[in-house]
PDB file with SEQRES, HELIX, SHEET and CRYST1 records, atoms N, CA, C and O in Angstrom:
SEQRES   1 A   66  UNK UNK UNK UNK UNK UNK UNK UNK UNK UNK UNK UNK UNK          
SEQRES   2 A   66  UNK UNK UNK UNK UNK UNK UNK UNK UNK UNK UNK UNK UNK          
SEQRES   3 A   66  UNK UNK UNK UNK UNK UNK UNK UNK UNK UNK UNK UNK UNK          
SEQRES   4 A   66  UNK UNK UNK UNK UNK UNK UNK UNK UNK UNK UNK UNK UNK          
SEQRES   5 A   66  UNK UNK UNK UNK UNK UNK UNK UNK UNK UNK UNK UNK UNK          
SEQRES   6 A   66  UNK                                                          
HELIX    1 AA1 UNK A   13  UNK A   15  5                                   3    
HELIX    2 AA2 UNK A   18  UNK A   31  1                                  14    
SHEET    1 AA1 4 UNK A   6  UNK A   8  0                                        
SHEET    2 AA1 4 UNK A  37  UNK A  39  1                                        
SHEET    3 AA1 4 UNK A  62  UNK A  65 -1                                        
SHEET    4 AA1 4 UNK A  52  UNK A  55 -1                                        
CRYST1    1.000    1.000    1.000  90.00  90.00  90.00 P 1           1          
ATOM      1  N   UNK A   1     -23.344   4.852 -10.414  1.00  0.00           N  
ATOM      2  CA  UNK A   1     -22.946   4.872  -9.018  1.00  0.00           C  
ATOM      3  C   UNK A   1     -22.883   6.311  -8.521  1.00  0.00           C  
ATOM      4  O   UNK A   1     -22.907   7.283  -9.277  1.00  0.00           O  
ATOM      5  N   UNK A   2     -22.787   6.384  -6.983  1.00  0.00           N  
ATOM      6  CA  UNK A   2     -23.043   8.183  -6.027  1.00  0.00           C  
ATOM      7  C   UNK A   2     -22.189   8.003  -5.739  1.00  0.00           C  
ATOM      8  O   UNK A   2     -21.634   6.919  -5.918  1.00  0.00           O  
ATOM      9  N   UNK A   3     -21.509   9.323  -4.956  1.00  0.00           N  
ATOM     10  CA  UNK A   3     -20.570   9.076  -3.790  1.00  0.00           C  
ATOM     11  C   UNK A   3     -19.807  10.522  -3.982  1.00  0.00           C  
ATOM     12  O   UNK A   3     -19.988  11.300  -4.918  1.00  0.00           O  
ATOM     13  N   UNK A   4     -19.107  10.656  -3.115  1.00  0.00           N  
ATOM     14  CA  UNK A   4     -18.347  12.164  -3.011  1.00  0.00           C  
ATOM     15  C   UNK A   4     -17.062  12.154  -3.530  1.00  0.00           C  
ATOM     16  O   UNK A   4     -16.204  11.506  -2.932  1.00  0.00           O  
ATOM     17  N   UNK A   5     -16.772  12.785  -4.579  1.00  0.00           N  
ATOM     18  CA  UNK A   5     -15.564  13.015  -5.252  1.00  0.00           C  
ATOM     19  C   UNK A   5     -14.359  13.170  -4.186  1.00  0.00           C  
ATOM     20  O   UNK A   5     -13.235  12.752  -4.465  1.00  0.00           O  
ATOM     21  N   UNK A   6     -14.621  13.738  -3.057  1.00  0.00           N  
ATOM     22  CA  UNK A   6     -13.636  13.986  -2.375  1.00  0.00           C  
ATOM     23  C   UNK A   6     -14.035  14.002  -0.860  1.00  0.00           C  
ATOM     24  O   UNK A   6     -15.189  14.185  -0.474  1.00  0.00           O  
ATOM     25  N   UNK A   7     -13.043  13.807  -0.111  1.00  0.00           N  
ATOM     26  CA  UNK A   7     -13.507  13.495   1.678  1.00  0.00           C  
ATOM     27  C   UNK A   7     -12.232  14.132   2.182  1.00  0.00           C  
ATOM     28  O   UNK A   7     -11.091  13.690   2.049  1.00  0.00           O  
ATOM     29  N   UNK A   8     -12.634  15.298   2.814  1.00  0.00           N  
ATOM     30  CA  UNK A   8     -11.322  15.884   3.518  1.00  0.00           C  
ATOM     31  C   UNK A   8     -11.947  15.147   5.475  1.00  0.00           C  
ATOM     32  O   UNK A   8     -13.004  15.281   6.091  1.00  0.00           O  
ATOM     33  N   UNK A   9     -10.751  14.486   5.775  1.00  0.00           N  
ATOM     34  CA  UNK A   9     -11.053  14.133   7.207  1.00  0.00           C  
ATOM     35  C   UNK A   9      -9.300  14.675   7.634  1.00  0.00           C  
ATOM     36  O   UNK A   9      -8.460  13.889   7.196  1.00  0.00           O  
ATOM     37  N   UNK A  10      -8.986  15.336   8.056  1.00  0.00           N  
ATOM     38  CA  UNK A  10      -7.805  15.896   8.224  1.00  0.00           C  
ATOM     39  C   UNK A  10      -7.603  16.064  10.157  1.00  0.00           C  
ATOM     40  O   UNK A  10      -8.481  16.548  10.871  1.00  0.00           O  
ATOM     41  N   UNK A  11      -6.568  15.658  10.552  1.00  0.00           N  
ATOM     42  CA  UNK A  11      -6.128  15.920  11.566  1.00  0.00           C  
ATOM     43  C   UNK A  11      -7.207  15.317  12.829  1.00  0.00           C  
ATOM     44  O   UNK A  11      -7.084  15.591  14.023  1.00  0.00           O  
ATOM     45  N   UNK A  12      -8.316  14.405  12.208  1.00  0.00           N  
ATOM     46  CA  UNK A  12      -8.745  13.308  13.111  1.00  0.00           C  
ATOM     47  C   UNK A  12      -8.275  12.551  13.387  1.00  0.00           C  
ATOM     48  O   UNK A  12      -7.893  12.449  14.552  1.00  0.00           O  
ATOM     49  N   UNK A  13      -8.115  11.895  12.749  1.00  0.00           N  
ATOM     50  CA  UNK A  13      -7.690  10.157  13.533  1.00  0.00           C  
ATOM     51  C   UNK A  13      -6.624  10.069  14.715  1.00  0.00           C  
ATOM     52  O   UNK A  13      -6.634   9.027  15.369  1.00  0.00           O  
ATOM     53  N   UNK A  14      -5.805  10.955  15.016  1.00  0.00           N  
ATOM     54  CA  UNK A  14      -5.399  11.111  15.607  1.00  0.00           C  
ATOM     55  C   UNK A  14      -6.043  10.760  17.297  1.00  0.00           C  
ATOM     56  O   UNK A  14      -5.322  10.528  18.268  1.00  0.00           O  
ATOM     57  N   UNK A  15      -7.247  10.793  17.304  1.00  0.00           N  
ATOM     58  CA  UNK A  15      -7.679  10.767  18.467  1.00  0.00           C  
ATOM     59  C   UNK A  15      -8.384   9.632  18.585  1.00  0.00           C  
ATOM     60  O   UNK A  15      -9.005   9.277  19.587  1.00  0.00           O  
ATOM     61  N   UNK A  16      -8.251   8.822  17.139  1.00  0.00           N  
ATOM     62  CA  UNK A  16      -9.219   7.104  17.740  1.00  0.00           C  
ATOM     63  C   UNK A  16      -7.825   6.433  17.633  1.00  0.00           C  
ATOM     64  O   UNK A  16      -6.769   6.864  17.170  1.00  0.00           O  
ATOM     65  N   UNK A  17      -8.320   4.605  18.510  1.00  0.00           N  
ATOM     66  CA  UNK A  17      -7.379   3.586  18.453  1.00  0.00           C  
ATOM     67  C   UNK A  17      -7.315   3.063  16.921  1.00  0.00           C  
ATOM     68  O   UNK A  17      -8.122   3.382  16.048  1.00  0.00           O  
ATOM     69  N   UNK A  18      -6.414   2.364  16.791  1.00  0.00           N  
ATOM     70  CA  UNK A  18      -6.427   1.857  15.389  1.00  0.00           C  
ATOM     71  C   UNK A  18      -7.362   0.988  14.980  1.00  0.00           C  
ATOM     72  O   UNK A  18      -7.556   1.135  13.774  1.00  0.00           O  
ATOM     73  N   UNK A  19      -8.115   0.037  15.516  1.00  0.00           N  
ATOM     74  CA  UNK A  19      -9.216  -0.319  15.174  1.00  0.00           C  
ATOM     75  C   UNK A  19     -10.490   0.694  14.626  1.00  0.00           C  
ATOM     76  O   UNK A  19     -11.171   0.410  13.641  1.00  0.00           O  
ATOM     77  N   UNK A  20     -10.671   1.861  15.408  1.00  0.00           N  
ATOM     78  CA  UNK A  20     -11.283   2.286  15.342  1.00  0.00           C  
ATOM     79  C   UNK A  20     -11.270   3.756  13.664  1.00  0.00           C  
ATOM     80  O   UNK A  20     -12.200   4.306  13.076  1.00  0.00           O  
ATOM     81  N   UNK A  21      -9.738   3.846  13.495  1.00  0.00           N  
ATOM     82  CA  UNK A  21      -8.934   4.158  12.672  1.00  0.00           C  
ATOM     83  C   UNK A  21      -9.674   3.698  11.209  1.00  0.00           C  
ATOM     84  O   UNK A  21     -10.154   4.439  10.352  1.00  0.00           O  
ATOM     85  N   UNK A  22      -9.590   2.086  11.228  1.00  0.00           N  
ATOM     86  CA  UNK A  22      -9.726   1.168  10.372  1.00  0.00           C  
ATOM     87  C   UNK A  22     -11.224   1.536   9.796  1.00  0.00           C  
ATOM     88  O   UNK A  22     -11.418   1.888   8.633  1.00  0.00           O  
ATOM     89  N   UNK A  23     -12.265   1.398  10.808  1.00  0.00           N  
ATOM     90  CA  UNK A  23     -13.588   1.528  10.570  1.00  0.00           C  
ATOM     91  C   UNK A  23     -13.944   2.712  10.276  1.00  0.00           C  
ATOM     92  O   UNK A  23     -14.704   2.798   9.311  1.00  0.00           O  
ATOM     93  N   UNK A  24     -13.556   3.944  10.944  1.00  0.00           N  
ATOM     94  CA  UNK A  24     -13.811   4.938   9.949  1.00  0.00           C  
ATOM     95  C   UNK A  24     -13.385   5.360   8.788  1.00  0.00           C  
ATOM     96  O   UNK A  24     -13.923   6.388   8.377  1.00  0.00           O  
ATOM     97  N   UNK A  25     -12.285   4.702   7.895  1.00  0.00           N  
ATOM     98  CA  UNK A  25     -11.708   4.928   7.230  1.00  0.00           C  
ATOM     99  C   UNK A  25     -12.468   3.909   6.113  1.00  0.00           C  
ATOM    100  O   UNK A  25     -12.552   4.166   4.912  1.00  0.00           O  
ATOM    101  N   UNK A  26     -12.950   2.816   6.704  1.00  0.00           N  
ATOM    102  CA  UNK A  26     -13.106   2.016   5.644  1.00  0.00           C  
ATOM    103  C   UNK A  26     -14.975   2.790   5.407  1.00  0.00           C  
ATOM    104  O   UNK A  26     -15.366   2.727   4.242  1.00  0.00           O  
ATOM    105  N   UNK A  27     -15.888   3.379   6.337  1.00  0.00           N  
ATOM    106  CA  UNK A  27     -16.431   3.784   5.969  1.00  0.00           C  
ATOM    107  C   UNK A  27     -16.749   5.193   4.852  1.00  0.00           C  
ATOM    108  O   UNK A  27     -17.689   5.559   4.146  1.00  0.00           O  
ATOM    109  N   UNK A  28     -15.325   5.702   5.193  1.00  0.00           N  
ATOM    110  CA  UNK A  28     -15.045   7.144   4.193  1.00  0.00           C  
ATOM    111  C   UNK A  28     -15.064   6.317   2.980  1.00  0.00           C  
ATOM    112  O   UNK A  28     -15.903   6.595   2.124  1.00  0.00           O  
ATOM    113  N   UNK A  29     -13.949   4.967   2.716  1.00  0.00           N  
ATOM    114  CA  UNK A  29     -14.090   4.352   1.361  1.00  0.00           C  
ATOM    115  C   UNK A  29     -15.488   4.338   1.022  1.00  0.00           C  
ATOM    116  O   UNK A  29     -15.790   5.122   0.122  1.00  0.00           O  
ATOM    117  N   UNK A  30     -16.363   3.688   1.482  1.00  0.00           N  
ATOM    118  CA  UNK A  30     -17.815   3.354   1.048  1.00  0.00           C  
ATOM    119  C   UNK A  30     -18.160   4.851   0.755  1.00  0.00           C  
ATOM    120  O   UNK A  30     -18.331   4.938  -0.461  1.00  0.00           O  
ATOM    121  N   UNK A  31     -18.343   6.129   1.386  1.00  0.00           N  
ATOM    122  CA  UNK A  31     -18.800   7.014   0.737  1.00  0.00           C  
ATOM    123  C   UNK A  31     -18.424   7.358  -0.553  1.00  0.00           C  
ATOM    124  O   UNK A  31     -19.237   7.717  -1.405  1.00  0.00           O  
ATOM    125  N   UNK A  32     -17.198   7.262  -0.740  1.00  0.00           N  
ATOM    126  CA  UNK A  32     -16.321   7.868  -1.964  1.00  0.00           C  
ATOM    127  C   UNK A  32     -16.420   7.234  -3.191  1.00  0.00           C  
ATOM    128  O   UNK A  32     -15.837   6.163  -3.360  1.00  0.00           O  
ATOM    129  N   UNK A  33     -17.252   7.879  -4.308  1.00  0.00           N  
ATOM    130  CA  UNK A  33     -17.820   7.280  -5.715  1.00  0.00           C  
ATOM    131  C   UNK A  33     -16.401   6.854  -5.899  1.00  0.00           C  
ATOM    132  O   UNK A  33     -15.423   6.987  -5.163  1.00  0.00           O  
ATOM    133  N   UNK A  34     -16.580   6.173  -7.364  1.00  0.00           N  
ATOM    134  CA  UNK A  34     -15.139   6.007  -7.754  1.00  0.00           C  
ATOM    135  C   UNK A  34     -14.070   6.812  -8.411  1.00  0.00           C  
ATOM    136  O   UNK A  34     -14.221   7.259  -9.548  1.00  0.00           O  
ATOM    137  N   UNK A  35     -13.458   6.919  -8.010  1.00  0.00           N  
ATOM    138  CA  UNK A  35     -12.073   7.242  -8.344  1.00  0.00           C  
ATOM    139  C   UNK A  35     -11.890   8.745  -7.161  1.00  0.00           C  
ATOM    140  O   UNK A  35     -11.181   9.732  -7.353  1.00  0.00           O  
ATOM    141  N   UNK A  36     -12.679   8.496  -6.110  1.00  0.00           N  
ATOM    142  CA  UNK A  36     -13.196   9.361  -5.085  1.00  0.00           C  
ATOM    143  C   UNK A  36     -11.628   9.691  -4.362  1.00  0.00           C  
ATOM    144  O   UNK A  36     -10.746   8.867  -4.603  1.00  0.00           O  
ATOM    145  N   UNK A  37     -11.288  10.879  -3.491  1.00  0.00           N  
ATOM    146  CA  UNK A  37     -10.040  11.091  -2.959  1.00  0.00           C  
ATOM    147  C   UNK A  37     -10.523  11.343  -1.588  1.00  0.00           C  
ATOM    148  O   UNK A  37     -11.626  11.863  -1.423  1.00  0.00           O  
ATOM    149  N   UNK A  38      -9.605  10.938  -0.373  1.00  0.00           N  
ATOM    150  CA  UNK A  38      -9.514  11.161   1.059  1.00  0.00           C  
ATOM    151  C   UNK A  38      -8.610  11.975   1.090  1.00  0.00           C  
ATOM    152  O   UNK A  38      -7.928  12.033   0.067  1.00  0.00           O  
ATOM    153  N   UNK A  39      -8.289  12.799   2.108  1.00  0.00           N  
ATOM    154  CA  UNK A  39      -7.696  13.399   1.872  1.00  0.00           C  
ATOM    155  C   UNK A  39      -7.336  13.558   3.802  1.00  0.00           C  
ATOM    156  O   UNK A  39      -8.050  14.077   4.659  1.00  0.00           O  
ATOM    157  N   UNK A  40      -5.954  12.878   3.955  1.00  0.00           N  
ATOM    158  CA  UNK A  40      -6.126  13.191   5.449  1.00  0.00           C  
ATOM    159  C   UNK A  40      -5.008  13.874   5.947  1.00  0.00           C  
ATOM    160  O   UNK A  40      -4.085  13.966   5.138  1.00  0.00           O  
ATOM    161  N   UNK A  41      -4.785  14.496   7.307  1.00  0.00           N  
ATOM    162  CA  UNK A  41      -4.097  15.393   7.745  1.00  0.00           C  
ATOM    163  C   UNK A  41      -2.674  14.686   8.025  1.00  0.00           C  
ATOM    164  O   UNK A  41      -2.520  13.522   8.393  1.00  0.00           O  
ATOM    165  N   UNK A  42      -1.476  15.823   7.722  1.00  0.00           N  
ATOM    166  CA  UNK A  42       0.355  15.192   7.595  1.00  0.00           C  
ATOM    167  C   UNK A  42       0.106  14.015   8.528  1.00  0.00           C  
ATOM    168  O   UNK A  42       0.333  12.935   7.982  1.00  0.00           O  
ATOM    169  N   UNK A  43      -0.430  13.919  10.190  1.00  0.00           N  
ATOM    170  CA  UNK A  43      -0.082  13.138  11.323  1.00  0.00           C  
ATOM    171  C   UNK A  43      -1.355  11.947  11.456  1.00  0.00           C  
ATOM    172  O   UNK A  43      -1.347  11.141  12.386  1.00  0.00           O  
ATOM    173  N   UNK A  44      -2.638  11.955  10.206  1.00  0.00           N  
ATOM    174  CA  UNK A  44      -3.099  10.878  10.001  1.00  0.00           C  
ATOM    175  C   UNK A  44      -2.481   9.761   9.394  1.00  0.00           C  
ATOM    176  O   UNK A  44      -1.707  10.091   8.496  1.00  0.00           O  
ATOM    177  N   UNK A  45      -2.595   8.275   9.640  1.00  0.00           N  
ATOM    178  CA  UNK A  45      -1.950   7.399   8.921  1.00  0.00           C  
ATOM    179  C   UNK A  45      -2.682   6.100   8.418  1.00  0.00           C  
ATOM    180  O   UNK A  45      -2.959   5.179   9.187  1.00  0.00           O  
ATOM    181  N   UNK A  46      -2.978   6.088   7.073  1.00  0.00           N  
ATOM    182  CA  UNK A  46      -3.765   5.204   6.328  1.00  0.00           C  
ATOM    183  C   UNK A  46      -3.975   3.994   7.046  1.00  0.00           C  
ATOM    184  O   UNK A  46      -3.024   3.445   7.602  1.00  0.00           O  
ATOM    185  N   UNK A  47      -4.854   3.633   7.080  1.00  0.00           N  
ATOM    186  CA  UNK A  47      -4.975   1.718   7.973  1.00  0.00           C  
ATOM    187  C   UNK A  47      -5.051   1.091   6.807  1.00  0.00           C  
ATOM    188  O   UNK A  47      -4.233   0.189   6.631  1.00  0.00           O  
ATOM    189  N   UNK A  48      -5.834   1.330   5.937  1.00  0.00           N  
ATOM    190  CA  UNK A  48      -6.339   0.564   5.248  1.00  0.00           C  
ATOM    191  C   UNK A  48      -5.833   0.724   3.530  1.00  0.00           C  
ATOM    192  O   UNK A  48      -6.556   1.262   2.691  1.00  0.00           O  
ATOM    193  N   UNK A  49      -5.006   0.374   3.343  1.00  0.00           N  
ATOM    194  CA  UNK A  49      -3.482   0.851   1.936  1.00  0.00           C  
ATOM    195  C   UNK A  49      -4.211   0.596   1.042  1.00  0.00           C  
ATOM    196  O   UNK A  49      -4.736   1.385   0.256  1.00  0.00           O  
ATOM    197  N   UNK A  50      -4.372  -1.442   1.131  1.00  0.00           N  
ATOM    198  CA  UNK A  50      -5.077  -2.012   0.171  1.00  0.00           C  
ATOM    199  C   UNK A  50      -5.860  -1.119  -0.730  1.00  0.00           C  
ATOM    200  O   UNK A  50      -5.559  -0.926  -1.908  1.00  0.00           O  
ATOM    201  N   UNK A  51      -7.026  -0.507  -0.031  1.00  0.00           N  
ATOM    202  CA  UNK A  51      -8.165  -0.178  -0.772  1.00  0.00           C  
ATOM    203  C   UNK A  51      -8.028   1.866  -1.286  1.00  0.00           C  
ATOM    204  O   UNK A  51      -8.954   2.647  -1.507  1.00  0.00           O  
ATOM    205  N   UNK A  52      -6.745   2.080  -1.308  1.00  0.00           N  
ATOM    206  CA  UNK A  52      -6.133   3.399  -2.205  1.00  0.00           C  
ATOM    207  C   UNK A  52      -4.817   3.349  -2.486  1.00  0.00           C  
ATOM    208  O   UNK A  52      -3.936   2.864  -1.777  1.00  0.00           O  
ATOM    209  N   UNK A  53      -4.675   4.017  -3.857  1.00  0.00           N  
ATOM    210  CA  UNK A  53      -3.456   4.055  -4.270  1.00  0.00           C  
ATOM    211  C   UNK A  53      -3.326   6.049  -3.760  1.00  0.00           C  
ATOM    212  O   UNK A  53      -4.031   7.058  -3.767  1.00  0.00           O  
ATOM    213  N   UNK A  54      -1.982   5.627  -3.395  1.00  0.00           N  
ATOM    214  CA  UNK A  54      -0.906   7.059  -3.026  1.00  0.00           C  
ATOM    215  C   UNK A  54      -0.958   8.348  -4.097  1.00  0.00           C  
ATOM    216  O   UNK A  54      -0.808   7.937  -5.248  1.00  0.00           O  
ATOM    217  N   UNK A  55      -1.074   9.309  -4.045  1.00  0.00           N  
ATOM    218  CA  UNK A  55      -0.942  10.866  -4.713  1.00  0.00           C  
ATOM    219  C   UNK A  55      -0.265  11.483  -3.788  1.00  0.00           C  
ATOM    220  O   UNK A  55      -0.310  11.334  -2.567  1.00  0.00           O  
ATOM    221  N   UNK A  56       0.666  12.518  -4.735  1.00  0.00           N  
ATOM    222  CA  UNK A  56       1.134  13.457  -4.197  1.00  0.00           C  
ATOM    223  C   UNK A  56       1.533  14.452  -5.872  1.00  0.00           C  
ATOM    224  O   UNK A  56       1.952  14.193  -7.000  1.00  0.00           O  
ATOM    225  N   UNK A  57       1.002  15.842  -4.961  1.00  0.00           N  
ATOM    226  CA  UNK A  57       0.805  16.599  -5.990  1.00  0.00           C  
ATOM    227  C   UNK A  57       0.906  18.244  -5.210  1.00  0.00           C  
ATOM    228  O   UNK A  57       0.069  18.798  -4.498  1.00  0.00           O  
ATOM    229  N   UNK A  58       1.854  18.583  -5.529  1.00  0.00           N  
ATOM    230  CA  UNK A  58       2.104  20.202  -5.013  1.00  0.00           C  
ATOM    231  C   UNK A  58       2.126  20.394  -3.593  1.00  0.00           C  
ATOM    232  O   UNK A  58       1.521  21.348  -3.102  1.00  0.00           O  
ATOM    233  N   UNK A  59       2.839  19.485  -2.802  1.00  0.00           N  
ATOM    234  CA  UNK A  59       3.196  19.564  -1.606  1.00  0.00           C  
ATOM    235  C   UNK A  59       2.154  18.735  -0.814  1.00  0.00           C  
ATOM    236  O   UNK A  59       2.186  18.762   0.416  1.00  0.00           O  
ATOM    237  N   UNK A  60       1.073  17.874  -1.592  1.00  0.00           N  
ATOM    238  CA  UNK A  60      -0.049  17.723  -0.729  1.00  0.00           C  
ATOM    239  C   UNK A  60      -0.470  15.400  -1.116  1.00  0.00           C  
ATOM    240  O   UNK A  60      -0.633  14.699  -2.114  1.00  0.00           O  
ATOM    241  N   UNK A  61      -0.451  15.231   0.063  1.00  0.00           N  
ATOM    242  CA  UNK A  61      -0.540  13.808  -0.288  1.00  0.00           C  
ATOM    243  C   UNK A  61      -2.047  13.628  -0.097  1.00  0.00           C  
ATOM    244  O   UNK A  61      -2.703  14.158   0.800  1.00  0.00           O  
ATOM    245  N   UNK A  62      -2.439  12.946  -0.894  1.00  0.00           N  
ATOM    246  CA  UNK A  62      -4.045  12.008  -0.742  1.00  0.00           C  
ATOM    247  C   UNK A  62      -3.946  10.565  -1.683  1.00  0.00           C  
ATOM    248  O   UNK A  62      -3.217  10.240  -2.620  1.00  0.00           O  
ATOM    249  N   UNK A  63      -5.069   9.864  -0.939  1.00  0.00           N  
ATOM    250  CA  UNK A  63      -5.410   8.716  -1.196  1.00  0.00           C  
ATOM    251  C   UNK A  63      -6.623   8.425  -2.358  1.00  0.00           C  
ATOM    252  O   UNK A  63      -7.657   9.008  -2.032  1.00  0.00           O  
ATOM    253  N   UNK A  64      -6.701   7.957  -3.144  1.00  0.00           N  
ATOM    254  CA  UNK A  64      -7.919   7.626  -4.167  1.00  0.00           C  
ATOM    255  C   UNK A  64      -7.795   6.180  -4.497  1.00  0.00           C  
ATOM    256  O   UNK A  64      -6.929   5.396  -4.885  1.00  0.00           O  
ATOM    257  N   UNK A  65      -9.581   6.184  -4.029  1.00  0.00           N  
ATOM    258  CA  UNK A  65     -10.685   4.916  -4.155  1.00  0.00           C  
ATOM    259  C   UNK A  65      -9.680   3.885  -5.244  1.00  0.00           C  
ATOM    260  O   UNK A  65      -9.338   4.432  -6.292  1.00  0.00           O  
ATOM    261  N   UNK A  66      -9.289   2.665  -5.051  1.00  0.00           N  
ATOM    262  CA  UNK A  66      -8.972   1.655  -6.232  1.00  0.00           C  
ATOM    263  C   UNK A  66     -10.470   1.199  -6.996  1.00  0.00           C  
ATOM    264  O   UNK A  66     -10.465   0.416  -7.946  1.00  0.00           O  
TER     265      UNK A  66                                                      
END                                                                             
Protein backbone atom coordinates (compact mmCIF):
# COMPACT_ATOMS: atom_id res chain seq x y z
CA UNK A 1 0.00 0.00 0.00
CA UNK A 2 1.05 4.28 -0.74
CA UNK A 3 0.03 7.04 1.07
CA UNK A 4 1.65 9.89 3.15
CA UNK A 5 3.01 9.16 6.48
CA UNK A 6 1.82 12.36 7.60
CA UNK A 7 -0.84 15.29 6.58
CA UNK A 8 -0.37 18.56 8.30
CA UNK A 9 -3.87 20.49 7.46
CA UNK A 10 -3.67 22.95 10.39
CA UNK A 11 -5.83 25.92 11.08
CA UNK A 12 -8.27 25.10 8.01
CA UNK A 13 -11.26 23.79 8.74
CA UNK A 14 -12.10 26.42 10.42
CA UNK A 15 -13.50 28.03 7.43
CA UNK A 16 -15.75 25.02 5.96
CA UNK A 17 -19.36 23.87 7.35
CA UNK A 18 -19.26 20.63 9.01
CA UNK A 19 -20.34 18.65 6.28
CA UNK A 20 -17.90 19.91 4.38
CA UNK A 21 -15.39 19.36 7.47
CA UNK A 22 -16.38 15.64 7.18
CA UNK A 23 -15.42 15.26 3.44
CA UNK A 24 -12.27 16.73 3.57
CA UNK A 25 -11.20 14.99 6.34
CA UNK A 26 -12.40 11.77 5.28
CA UNK A 27 -10.47 12.42 2.09
CA UNK A 28 -7.06 13.25 4.08
CA UNK A 29 -7.94 9.57 5.63
CA UNK A 30 -7.82 8.02 2.09
CA UNK A 31 -4.49 9.73 1.42
CA UNK A 32 -2.81 8.59 4.58
CA UNK A 33 -0.91 5.00 4.14
CA UNK A 34 -1.36 3.17 7.21
CA UNK A 35 -0.65 4.02 10.38
CA UNK A 36 -0.51 7.61 8.52
CA UNK A 37 -0.92 10.90 11.06
CA UNK A 38 -3.19 14.21 10.46
CA UNK A 39 -2.20 16.51 12.10
CA UNK A 40 -4.66 19.51 12.62
CA UNK A 41 -4.56 22.99 14.05
CA UNK A 42 -5.54 23.62 18.36
CA UNK A 43 -9.17 25.26 16.81
CA UNK A 44 -9.66 22.32 14.16
CA UNK A 45 -12.11 19.65 15.37
CA UNK A 46 -12.08 15.97 14.23
CA UNK A 47 -15.57 14.99 12.43
CA UNK A 48 -14.72 11.91 11.81
CA UNK A 49 -13.23 10.02 15.47
CA UNK A 50 -14.25 6.65 14.28
CA UNK A 51 -11.62 6.38 11.67
CA UNK A 52 -8.35 7.74 14.20
CA UNK A 53 -7.22 7.02 17.37
CA UNK A 54 -5.99 10.25 19.63
CA UNK A 55 -1.97 11.14 20.26
CA UNK A 56 -0.58 13.47 22.25
CA UNK A 57 3.01 13.84 22.59
CA UNK A 58 5.13 16.97 23.76
CA UNK A 59 2.51 19.48 23.84
CA UNK A 60 1.19 18.47 20.39
CA UNK A 61 -2.12 16.43 19.59
CA UNK A 62 -2.62 14.34 16.25
CA UNK A 63 -4.75 11.79 14.89
CA UNK A 64 -3.49 8.33 13.24
CA UNK A 65 -5.13 6.22 10.44
CA UNK A 66 -6.96 3.00 12.49
Amino acid sequence: ETGFDIVFCRNVMIYFNDDVKKQVQKTLYDALGPGGALVLGPTDILMIPELFTLHRRRGYTYYVKK
